[in-house]
C-alpha positions in Angstrom: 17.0 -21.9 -0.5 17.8 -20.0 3.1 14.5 -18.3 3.0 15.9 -16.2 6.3 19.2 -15.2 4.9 17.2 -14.2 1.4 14.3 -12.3 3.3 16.1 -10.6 6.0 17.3 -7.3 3.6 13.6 -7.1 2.3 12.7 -6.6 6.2 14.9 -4.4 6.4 13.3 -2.3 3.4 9.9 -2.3 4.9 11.7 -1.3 8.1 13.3 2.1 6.6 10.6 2.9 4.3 7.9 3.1 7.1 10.5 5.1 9.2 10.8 7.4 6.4 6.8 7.8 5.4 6.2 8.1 9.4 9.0 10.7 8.9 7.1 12.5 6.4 4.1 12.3 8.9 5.6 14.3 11.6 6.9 16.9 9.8 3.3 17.6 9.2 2.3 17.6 12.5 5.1 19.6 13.9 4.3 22.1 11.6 0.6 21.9 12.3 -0.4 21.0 8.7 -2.9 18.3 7.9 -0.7 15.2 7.0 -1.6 13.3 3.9 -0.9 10.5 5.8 -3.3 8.5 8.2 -0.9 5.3 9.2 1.5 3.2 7.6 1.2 -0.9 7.7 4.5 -3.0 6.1 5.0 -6.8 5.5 7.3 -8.9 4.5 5.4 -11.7 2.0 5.1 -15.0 4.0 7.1 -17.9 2.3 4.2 -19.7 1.7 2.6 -17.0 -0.5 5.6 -16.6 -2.1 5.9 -20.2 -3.1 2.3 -20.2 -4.2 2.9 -17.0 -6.7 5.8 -18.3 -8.0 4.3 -21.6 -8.6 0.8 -20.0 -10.2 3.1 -17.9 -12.1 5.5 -20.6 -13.5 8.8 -18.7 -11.8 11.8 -20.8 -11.3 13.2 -20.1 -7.5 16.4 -18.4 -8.5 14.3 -15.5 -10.5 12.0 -15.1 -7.9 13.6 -11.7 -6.5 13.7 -10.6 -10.2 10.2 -11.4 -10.7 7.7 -10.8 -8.1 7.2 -7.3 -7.3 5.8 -7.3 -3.4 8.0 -9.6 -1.6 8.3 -6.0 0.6 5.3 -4.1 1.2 4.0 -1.0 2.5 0.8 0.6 2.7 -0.4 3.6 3.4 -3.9 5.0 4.4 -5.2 8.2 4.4 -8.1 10.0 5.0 -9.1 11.6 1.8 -8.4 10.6 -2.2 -7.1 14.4 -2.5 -4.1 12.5 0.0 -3.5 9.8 -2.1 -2.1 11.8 -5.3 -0.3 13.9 -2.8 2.0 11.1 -1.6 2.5 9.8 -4.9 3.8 13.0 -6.1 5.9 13.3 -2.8 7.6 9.5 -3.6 8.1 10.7 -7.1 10.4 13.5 -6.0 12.6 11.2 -3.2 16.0 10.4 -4.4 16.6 7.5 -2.3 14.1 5.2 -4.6 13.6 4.7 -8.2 9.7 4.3 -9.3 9.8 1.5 -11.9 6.2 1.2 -12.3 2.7 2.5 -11.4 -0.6 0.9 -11.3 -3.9 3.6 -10.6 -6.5 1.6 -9.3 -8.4 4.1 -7.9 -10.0 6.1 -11.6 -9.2 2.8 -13.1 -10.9 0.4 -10.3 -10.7 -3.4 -10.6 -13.3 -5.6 -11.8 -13.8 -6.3 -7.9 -14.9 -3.4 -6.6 -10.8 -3.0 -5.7 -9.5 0.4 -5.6 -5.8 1.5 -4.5 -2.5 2.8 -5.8 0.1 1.1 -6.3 3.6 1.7 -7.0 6.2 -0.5 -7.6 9.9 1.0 -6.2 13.5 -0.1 -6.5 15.0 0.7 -3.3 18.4 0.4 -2.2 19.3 -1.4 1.3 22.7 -1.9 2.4 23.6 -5.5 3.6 26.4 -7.4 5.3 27.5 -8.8 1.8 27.4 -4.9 0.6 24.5 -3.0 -1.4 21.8 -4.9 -2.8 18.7 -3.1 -4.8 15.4 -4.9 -4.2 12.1 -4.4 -5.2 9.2 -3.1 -3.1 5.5 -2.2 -3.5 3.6 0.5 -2.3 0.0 0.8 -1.8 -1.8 4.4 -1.2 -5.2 4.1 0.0 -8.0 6.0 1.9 -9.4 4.2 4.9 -12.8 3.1 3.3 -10.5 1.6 0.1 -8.6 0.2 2.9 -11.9 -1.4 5.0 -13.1 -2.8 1.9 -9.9 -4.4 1.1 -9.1 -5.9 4.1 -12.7 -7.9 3.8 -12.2 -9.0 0.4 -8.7 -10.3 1.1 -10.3 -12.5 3.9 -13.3 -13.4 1.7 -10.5 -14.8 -1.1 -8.7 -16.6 1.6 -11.9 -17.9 2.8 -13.3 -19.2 -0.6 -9.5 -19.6 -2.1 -10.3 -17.0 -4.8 -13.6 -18.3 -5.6 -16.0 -16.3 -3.7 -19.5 -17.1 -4.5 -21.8 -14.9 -6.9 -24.1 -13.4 -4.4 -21.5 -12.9 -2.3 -19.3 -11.0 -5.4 -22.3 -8.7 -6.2 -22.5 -7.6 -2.7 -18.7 -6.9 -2.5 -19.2 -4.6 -5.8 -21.8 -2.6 -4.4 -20.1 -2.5 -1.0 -17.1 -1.3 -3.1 -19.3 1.7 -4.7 -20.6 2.8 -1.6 -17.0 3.1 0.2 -16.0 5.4 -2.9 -19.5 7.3 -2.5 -18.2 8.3 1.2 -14.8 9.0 0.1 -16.6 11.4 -2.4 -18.7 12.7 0.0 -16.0 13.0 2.6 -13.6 15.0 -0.1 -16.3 17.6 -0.4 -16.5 18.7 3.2 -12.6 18.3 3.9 -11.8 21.6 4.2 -14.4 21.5 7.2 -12.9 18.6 8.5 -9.5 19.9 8.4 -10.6 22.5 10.4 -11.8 20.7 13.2 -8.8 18.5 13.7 -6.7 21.9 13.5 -8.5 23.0 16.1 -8.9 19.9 18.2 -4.8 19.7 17.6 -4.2 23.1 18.7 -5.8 22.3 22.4 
């Protein structure tokens, strides 16, 4: 397997959708509008993880393209939840993508504390050997979603998926507390909204 010449169009997806999103971004600013968007993060999955979910998942290497989902990803983080639906309903009107599935993570949180949204997109890139259609995901999530993932992520890697009970109970709560300040944050947006207007308009 050329792991180069097989990864090199999904680089290139992650490379026009976060030109596109950061697109989206500026049109807001330019026209002085709050922008659902706070910033946009993309990878392409490291070959190692992409071994190691294909071997947990029993996926012979010539269907791996077919069958995992992220081997491109972007995410975006925004300020508010409000924001979050917003840009879901703004990819679900592009034409240049096709949403094949959608995962809501943020009513429906995971067992872990783990909120986000995630969509799963079939994108088409155009490659030396001609047009190829390959499969991205999309996360949309507010900043404290985003803090709180980032740790976990590094507590999995830490304890290789097995983090330790106390340590799992304190995530949970830590997880509750970062949707209380999104809550609390959505109710004084407007206020917020405000401010930056008027701190933008200096």
């Amino acid at each position: 397997m050329n792991w180069g010449a097989m990864l090199a169009p999904y680089a290139q997806v992650v490379e026009e959708l976060k030109v596109k999103l950061k697109g989206i971004r500026k049109q807001f600013e330019y026209e002085s509008r709050h922008s659902p968007i706070e910033f946009i993060t993309g990878r392409v999955k490291p070959v190692a993880s992409i071994i190691e979910k294909a071997e947990k998942r029993q996926i012979n290497v010539d269907d791996i393209e077919r069958k995992i989902q992220d081997i491109a990803g972007v995410r975006v983080v925004c300020q508010f939840v409000d924001d979050i639906y917003t840009i879901v309903a703004m990819i679900r009107s592009r034409s240049d993508l096709q949403i094949i599935e959608e995962k809501d993570y943020v009513s429906e949180k995971k067992e872990s504390g783990y909120r986000s949204y995630h969509l799963i997109i079939e994108y088409p890139v155009e490659t030396i050997d001609g047009r190829k259609i390959l499969m991205a995901e999309i996360q949309i999530r507010t900043l404290a979603m985003n803090f709180w993932a980032t740790n976990e992520h590094s507590l999995n890697y830490k304890y290789k998926g097995r983090i330790p009970k106390d340590v799992k109970e304190r995530l949970q709560r830590a997880a509750e507390a970062a949707f209380k300040l999104d809550e609390e944050m959505s109710k004084i947006k407007n206020e917020v909204q405000e401010a930056q207007r008027m701190f933008h308009s200096k």
